[in-house]
C-alpha positions in Angstrom: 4.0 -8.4 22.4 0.7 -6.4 23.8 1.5 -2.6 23.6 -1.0 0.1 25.5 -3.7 2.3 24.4 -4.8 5.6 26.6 -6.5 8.4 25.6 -6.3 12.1 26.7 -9.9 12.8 29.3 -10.5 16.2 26.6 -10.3 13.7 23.8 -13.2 11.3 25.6 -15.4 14.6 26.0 -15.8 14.5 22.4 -17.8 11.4 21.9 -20.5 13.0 23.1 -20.4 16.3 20.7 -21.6 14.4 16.9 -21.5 11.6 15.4 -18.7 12.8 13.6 -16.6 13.3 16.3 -17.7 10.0 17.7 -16.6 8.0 14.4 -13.0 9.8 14.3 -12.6 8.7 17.5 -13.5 5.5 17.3 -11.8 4.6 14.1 -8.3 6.6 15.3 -8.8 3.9 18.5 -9.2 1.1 16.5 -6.2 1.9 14.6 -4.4 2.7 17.8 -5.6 -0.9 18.7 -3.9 -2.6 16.1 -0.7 -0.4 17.5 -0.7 -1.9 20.4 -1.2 -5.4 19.2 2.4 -4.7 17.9 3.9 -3.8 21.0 3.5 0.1 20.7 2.5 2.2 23.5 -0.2 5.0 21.9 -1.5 8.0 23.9 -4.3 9.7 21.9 -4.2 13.6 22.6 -6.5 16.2 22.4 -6.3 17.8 19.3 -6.5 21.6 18.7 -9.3 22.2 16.0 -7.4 26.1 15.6 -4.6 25.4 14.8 -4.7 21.6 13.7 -2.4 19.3 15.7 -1.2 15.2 15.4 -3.6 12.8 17.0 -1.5 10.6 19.0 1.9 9.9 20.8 3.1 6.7 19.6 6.4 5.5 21.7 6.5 9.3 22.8 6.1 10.7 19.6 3.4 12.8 17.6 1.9 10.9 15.1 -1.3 11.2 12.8 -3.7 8.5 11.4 -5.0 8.4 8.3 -7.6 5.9 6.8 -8.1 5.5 3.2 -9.2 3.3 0.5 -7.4 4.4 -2.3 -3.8 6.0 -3.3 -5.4 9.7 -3.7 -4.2 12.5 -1.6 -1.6 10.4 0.3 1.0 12.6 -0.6 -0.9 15.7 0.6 -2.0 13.8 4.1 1.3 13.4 4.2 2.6 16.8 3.7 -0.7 18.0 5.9 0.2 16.2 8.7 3.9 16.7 8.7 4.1 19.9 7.9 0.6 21.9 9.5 0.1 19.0 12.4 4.0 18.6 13.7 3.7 14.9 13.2 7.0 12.9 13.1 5.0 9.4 12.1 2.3 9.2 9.6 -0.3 5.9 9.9 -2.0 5.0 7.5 -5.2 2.4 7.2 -5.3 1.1 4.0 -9.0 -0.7 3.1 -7.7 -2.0 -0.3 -4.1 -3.5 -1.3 -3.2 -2.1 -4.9 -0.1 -1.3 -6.7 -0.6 2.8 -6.5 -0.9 2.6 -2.8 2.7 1.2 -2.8 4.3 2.9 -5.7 2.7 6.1 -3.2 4.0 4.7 0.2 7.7 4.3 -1.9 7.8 7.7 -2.8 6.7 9.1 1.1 9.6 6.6 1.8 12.0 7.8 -0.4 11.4 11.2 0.9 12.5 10.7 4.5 9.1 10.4 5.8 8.6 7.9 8.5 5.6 5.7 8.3 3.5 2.6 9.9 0.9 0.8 7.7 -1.3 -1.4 7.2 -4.1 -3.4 5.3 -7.5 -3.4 7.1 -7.8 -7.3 5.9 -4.3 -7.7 7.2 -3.9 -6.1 10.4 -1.6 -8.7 11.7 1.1 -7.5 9.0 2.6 -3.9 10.3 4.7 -2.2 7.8 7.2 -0.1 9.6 9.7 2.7 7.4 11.4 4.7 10.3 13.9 7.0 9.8 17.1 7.2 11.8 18.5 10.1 12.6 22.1 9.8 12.0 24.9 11.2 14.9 26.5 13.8 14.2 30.1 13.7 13.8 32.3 15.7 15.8 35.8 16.8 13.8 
């Protein structure tokens, strides 16, 4: 399964703004990396600084990245992203595997959210929790 990675020519000019800037963008591509290794196809976008946007397309739709070594403030990347960055799919790098992290991941779940993880020691395992729209029924 081998996916695709591109990245939006705006996006590249920021390597060469900070370090900062450099580092996000070289972590979100790693993550996008193990994305592809899955079979996804990821487009990394520009991302408006104003008024705060997702940082990537993944299959076509917005979705933001999040590493993080530890179960605080998944719930408000969560709500951050979803509801102040339009993103459909959340991402989440996870550096350690603990119970809070899931008992966290299970309540995101629970609440609709739609959401690819995985363990940076693990990053053949892809955790996947979409949710399906459901038809509606004409009547």
């Amino acid at each position: 399964m081998c996916g695709l990675v591109t990245i939006a020519p705006q996006r590249l000019m920021r390597l060469t703004i900070n370090k900062n800037e450099r580092n996000k963008l070289l972590k979100e591509l790693a993550m996008a990396d193990v994305l592809a290794a899955h079979g996804y196809r990821v487009h990394l976008v520009e991302e408006d600084s104003r008024t705060g946007s997702y940082d990537a397309l993944i299959n076509g739709i917005p979705a933001d990245f999040k590493r993080t070594k530890s179960h605080n403030n998944i719930q408000k990347y969560a709500s951050i992203a979803v509801k102040k960055q339009h993103a459909k799919i959340l991402v989440y790098q996870f550096d350690r595997d603990t119970p809070a992290i899931h008992l966290e991941i299970t309540y995101l779940i629970q609440r609709g959210y739609s959401i690819l993880y995985f363990f940076t020691d693990r990053k053949q395992e892809l955790f996947i929790h979409l949710k399906i729209k459901q038809p509606r029924r004409r009547g």
